[in-house]
N, C-alpha and C positions, 0 to 999 in steps of 0.2 A: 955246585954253582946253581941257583935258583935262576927259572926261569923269568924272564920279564916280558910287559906286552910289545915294545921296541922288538924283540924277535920275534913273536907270535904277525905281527903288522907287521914287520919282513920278508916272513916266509910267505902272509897272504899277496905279498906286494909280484911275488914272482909267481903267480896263479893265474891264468889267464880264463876266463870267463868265455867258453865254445862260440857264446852266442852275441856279444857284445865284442870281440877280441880284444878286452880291457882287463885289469887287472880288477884285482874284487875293491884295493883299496882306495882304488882314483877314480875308482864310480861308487863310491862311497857306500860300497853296497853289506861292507862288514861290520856290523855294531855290535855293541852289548861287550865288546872282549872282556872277560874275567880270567885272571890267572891266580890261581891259590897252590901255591907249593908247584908238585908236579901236575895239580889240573887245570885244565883252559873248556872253557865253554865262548861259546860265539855266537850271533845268527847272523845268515845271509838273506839281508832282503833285496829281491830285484827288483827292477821299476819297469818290470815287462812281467805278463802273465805267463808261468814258462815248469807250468804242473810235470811233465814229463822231464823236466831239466834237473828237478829237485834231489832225486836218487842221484845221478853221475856227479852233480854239483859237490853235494854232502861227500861222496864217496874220495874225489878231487881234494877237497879240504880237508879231510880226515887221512889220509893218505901222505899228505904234507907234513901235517903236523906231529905226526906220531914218528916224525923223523928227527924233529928237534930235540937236542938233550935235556934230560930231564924230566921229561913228557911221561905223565904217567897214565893221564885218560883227558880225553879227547870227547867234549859233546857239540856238535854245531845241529843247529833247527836252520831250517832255508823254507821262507816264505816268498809271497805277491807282494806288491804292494804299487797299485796303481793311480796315478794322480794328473790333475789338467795342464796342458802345457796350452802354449799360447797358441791366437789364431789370429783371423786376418787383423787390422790395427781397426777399431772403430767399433766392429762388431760382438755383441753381446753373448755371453754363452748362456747354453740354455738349460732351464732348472734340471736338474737329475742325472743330466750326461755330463761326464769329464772332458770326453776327446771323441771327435767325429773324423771320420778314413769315407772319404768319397772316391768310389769305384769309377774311372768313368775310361771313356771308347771312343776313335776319334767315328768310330764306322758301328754297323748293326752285326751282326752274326759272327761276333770274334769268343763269344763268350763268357761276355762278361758279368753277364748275371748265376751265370751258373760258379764263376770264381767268386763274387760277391758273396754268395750261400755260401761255398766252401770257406771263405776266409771269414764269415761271422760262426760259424760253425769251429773250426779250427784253434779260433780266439777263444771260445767259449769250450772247448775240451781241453785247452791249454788253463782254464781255470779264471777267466775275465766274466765280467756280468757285461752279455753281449743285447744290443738290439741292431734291428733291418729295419730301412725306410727304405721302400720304395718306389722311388721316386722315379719312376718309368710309368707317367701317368696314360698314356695311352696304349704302355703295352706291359701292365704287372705281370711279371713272371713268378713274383716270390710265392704267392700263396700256394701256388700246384709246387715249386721246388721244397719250400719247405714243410710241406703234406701237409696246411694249414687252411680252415675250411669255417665256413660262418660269420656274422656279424661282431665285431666289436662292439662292446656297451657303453654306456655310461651314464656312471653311478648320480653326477651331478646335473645331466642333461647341458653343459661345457663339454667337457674333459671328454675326451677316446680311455677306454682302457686300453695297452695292446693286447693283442693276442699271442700264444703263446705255441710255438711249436722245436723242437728236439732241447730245450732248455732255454730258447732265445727269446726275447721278447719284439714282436715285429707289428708294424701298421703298414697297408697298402692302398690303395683307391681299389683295387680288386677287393678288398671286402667290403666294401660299400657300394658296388653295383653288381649286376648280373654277368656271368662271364663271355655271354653273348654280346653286351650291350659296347657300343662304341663310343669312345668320349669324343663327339664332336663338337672341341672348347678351341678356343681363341689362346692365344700365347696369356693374357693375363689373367685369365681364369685358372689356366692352368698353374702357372708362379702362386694363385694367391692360395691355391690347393695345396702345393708342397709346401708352403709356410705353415699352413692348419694343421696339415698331417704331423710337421713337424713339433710344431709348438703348442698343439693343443692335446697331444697325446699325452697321455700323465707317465711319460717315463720311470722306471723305479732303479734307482740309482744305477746309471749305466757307467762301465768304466771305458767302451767301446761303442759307437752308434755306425755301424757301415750303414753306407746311404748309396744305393744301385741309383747308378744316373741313369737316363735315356744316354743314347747314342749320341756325337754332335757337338757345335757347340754353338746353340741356340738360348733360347730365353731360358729354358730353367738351369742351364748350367751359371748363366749368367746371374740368377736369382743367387743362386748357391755360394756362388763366389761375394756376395753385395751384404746378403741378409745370414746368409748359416754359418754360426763358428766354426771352420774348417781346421783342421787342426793336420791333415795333410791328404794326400789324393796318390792314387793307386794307378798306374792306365795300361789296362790289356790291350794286347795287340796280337796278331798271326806275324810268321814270320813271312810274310807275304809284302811285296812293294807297294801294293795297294793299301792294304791297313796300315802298313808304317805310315804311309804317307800322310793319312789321315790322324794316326796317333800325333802325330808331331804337333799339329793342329790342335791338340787337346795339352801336349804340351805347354804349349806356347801361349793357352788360354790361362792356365793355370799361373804360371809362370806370369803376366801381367798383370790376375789380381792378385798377389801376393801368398798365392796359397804353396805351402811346401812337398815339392814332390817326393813323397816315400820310393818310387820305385817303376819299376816296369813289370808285368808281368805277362810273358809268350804265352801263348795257349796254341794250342795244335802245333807243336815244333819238331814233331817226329811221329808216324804214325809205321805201329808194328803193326806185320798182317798175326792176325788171329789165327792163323791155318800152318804157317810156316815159321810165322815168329820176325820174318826180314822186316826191317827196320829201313826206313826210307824218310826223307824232307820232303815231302809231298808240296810244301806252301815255301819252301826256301827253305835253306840255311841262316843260322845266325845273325839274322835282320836287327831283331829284338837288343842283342848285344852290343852292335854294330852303331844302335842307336842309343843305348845307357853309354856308351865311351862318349861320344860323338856331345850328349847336355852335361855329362860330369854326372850321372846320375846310376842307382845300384839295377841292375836287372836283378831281381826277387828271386824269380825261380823260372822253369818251363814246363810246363806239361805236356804231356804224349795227345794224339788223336785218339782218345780210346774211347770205345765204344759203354764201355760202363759206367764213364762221367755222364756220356748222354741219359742213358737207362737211369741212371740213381736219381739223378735231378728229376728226370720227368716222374717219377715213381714219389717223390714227396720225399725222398731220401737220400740228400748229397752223398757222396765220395765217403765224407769226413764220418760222418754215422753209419753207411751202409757197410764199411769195409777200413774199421778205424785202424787196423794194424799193416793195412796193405801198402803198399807203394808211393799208389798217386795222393794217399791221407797223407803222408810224413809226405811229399811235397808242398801240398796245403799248409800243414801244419808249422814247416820250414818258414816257408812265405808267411804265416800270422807272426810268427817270432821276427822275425825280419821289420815287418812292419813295427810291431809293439819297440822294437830295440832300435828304432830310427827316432820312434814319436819319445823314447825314455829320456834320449840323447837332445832331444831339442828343447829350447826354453821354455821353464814351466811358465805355468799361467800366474802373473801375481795383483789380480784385477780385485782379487778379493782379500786382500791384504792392504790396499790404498783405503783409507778412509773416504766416504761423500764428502765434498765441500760443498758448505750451501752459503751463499751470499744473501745478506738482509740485511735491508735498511730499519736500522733502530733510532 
């Protein structure tokens, strides 16, 4: 009995994909099938950056298949393959970035610029062409987290280059002033700042832009939601009454301009002592959870209170780089796939598929 692709597309049909909990054939992720005799070859592309996925994947598929009759050799390749899904209705996407993930906090001190790092970091070890805007004009944090130091150029006397730090490409208003100096600017200086940063940086083919908001939801969030292709939004929170309170708020900001919430993500939701090991809710229980049920939305992940999230960041060296096989990385790393497998799942972008119509009187 010679084998056919009807049973090859079968046997992928009952393969469930860890990361997507879809099958590989209804996320259309299985092409190329060849079947000669008793050989089948295939590849799997996913629409999520998911380098560490690639091995178990392959090993899943080949495992399968060498079970069908017939089956005499089995090759499957498994690649990336990242592309633009849609954003707010009106607003333009901007040249060299595919999909923008806006990090944002309804409160200050939940930590969300240190998750920001970790999750453009995470993206970008998971195998995505990642950049950081930060857009926390009066209080940039990226350039000390991301150990990134000196002036941006530019080659045209226009255009920013970014800078470049653990493989990322990032721009900040900290690298164009003094780290002493205080931006004492007006709300529209500010907005027209995070648009330059944005749009006048010469990005180079980004498949990811995390964009660190300020705290709030003030005029630049409001720019963010009006003028930046958003393509979805992240909101850390503690499990604490007070920060959820204020999350909600950033929910609910989000949520009126049309922008799609990826997730929730807890920070400090369990803090072990270092000496004993005892593990306690210092900020609450379960807040974070309690509130992804409560909008219909995925809580992401939670991280611990640990003290080496604080040291790695401040040191120029997230979590994700300073200690890639440890723990709190492969939560990071959890949460970038989470995100990438929300934004694969939602409507691509098809802005650049429509022809211009140009009206003229002849």
């Amino acid at each position: 009995m010679s084998l056919s692709d009807a049973q090859v597309q079968a046997a992928l049909k009952e393969l469930v994909d860890p990361n997507t909990g879809k099958d590989f054939v209804s996320t259309r992720s299985a092409k190329n099938i060849k079947v000669s005799g008793g050989d089948v070859s295939l590849d799997i592309e996913l629409g999520y950056p998911g380098k560490s996925q690639f091995d178990p994947i392959r090993r899943q598929v080949l495992a399968k298949l060498r079970t069908l009759p017939g089956v005499t050799n089995v090759s499957v390749g498994v690649s990336s393959k990242v592309v633009s899904h849609a954003v707010q209705r009106g607003v333009k996407l901007v040249p060299g970035i595919k999909n923008i993930i806006a990090v944002a906090s309804g409160k200050g001190g939940v930590g969300k610029s240190t998750t920001a790092a970790n999750l453009a970091l995470a993206l970008a070890a998971e195998g995505a062409s990642v950049g950081m805007l930060d857009a926390d004009i009066y209080g940039p944090s990226q350039p000390t987290m991301l150990g990134i130091s000196g002036r941006p150029e530019s080659k045209d006397g226009k255009g920013l280059e970014p800078m470049e730090g653990h493989g990322i490409q990032a721009i900040s208003i900290g690298f164009l002033i003094d780290v002493d100096t205080p931006m004492v600017w007006r709300g529209p200086m500010v907005t027209q700042a995070l648009e330059q940063l944005l749009k006048e940086t010469r990005w180079r083919d980004i498949d990811y832009l995390i964009v660190d908001l300020p705290p709030g939801t003030g005029d630049i969030q409001l720019t963010l939601a009006q003028k930046v292709p958003v393509t979805g939004a992240v909101i850390v929170t503690t499990p604490q009454d007070i920060a959820l309170l204020d999350a909600r708020k950033g929910f609910k900001m989000f949520e009126k301009v049309g922008i799609p919430i990826l997730g929730i993500v807890e920070n400090m939701s369990t803090h072990v002592c270092s000496n004993c090991g005892h593990e306690e809710h210092i900020f609450g229980a379960g807040g974070a959870d309690r509130m992804a049920k409560e909008y219909g939305v995925e809580l992401l992940g939670s991280l611990p209170l640990d003290i080496s999230i604080r040291e790695q960041a401040d040191s120029g060296k997230p979590t994700v780089v300073a200690d890639p096989e440890g723990r709190i990385a492969e939560i990071y790393r959890a949460i970038a796939r989470r995100c990438a497998v929300k934004i694969a799942e939602s409507q691509k972008d098809m802005t650049a598929k429509f022809p211009n119509i140009v009206v003229q009187n002849t």
